[in-house]
N, C-alpha and C positions, 0 to 999 in steps of 0.2 A: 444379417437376417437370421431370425432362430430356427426358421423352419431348414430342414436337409432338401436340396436339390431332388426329385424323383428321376431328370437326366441330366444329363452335362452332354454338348456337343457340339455343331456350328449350323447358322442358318446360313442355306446360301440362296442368292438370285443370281441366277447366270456367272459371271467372277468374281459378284460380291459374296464376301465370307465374314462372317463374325462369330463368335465363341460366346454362346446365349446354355442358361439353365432350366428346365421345367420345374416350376414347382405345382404341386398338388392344389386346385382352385377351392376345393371343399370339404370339409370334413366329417366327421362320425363321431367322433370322439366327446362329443355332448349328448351322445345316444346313450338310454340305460340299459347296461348291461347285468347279468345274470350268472353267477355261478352253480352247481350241482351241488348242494350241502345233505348230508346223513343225519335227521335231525336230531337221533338219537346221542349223536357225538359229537356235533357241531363242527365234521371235519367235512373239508371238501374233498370231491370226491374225484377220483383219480382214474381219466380211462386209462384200459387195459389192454392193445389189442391180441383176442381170445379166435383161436380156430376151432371149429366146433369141436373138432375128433382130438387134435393135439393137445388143447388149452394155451394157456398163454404163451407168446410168441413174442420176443425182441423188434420194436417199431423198425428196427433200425436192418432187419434182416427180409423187411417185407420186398415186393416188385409192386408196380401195379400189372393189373391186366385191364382188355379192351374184350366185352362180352359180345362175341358174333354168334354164339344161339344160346339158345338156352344150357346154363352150368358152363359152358366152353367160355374158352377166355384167350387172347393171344395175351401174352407175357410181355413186357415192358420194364430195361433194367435204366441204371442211370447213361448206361454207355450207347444205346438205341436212342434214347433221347436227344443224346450230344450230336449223333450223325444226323438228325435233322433241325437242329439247333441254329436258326439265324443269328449269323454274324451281322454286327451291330454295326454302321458305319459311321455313327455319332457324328451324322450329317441330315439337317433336316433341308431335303433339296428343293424349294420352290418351284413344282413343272408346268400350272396355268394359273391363272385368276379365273374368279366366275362370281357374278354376282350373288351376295346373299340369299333372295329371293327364287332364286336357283336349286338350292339344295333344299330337300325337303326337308323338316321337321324330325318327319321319324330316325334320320341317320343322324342328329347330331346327338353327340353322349357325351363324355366327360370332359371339364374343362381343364387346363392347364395355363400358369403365368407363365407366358415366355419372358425372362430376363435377360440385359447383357452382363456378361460376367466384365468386369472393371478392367477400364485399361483400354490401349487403342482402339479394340473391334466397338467401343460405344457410338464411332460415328458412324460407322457402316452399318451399326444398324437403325439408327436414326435416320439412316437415308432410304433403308426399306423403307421404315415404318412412315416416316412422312410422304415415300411415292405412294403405297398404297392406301393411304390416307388422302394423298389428294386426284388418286383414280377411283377411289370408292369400291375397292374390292375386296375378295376376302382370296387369301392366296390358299393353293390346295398341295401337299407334298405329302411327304412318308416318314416313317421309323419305325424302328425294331424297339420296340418297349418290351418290358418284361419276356423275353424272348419269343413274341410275336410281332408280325408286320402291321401298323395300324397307318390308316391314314389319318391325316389331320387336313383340319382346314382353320386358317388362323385369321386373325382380324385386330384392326387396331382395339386399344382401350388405353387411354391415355396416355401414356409415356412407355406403354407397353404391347405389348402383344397379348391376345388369350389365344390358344392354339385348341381346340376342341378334337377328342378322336371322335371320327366316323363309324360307326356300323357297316358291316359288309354288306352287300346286297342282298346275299342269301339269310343274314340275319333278320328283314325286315319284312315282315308276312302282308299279303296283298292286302288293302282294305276293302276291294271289291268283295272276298268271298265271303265279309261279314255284313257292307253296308248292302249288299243286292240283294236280300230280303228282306228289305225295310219295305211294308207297305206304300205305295205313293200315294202322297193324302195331298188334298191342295186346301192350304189353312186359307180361313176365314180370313178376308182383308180388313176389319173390320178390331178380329184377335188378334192379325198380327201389329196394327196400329195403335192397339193398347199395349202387347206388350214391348214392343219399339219406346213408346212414352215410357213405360217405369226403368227398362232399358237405359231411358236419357237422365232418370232420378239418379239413378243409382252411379252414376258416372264417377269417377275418380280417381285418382293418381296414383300409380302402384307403389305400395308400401310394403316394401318383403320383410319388414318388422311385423306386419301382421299374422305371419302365417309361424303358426306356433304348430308342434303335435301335442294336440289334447290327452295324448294316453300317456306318453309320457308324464305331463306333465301332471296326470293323474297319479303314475304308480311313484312318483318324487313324494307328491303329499304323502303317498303311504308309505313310502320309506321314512318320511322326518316324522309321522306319525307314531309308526311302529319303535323307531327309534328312541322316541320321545314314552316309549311304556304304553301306548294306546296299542286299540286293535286296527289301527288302517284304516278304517270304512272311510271308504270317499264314495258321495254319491256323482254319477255321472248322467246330467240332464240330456233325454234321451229325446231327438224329434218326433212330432206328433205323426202318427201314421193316418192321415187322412186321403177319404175317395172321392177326390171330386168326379161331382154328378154335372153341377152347371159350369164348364170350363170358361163362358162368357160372365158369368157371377164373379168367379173365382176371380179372374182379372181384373175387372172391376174395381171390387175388393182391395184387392193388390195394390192399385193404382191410387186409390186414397190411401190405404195405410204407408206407404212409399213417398204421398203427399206428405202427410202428416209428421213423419220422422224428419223430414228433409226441411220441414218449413219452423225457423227458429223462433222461439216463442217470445212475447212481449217482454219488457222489464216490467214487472210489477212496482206499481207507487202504494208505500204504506199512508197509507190517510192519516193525519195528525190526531184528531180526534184518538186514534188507539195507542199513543203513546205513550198513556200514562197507565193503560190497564195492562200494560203488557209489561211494564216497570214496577208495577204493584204486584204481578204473579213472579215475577224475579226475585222481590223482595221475599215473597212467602214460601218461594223454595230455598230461600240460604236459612229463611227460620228454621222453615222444619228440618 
């Protein structure tokens, strides 16, 4: 496998123990990125870190600090760090199952391949992976990643594992103090029935090939643009800013053009009769 492990450690269920790796589920690395260039020299451009009163300062003799009021700062060396530095017990401990449907949305965040690493522990964990495959659960446990405690909650995916970290509780802001001043409106049964109908047009199968980022793939063209001796311009087709007035029109509307796209069109029959005028104007463009 080319990719590097992000852990190495053991999954366990109760005395089951196997020797499993995380790898990384997704990447960045097809994201465009950007240097600082001095256009006058074409050199990049090198931070400095600069004290305002001293000037420049060795990175390497910096601390951070933690700002408790204003300009005040408590100090932070690498050795303050180490004493509250979680040890790693490169054990991921399986403590309950809970159904999917259980965990909200907003806590799930990054994915991870759980792997067995080769050699005995592949059947222990095939024996997780097929109980909780056929109790339909997702297991919940721990680990000290990048020296923080994160939870995980892990789930079959084919011959493997994804193990997802959780968000902490305090990281997930209510959605009460934004959704309780939404006005209560009681839609028109009539508007929600049309748009339920274009709702059912539009139906189909999730394709994650479809979702591209448009800006990117904007500022590419201008790179092979630029590259290629042009000036860049890409234009970028902007959506129409429109105020619907008749929100019953508008749907409407909708609902045929949503017709129309979705309903595949005839095969067209060319009539014989035009087969020989449409071989005569072939003839006349190889003349000319």
């Amino acid at each position: 496998m080319a990719a590097r492990p992000t852990w190495q450690g053991h999954l366990k269920l109760s005395l089951v123990t196997c020797p499993v790796a995380l790898y990384t589920a997704t990447t960045s690395t097809n994201d465009v990125r950007f240097h600082l260039i001095n256009p006058d020299t074409n050199n990049r451009i090198r931070m400095v870190p600069t004290d305002p009163d001293a000037g420049p300062v060795e990175r390497s003799d910096l601390v951070r600090g933690y700002e408790v009021s204003k300009d005040e700062y408590v100090l932070f060396d690498d050795a303050d760090f180490d004493k509250v530095k979680l040890e790693s017990t490169k054990t991921i401990s399986i403590d309950k199952f809970v159904d999917e449907d259980d965990i909200d949305r907003l806590y799930w965040d990054d994915p991870f391949f759980v792997v067995p690493e080769k050699g005995a522990g592949v059947e222990a964990f095939a024996v997780i992976r097929d109980a909780m495959k056929k109790q339909g659960k997702v297991a919940l446990g721990q680990l000290v990643l990048r020296g923080k405690e994160r939870q995980l909650a892990l789930e079959v995916r084919g011959k493997g594992l994804i193990a997802y970290t959780l968000r902490a509780h305090d990281e997930v802001r209510d959605s009460d103090e934004y959704f309780d001043d939404i006005p209560t409106v009681k839609a028109d049964p009539d508007m929600v029935e049309i748009a339920a109908r274009i709702i059912g047009q539009k139906e189909a199968d999730f394709d994650p090939t479809d979702f591209k980022d448009g800006y990117d793939d904007a500022l590419r063209a201008m790179i092979k643009a630029k590259s290629e001796g042009g000036k860049g311009v890409v234009d970028v087709v902007e959506p129409d800013d429109t105020n619907v007035i008749d929100l019953m029109a508008a749907l409407r509307n909708s609902l045929k053009g949503s017709a129309t796209r979705t309903k595949k069109p005839a095969a067209k029959k060319t009539p014989a009769k035009k087969a020989a005028p449409r071989k005569a104007a072939a003839r006349k463009k190889t003349a000319a």
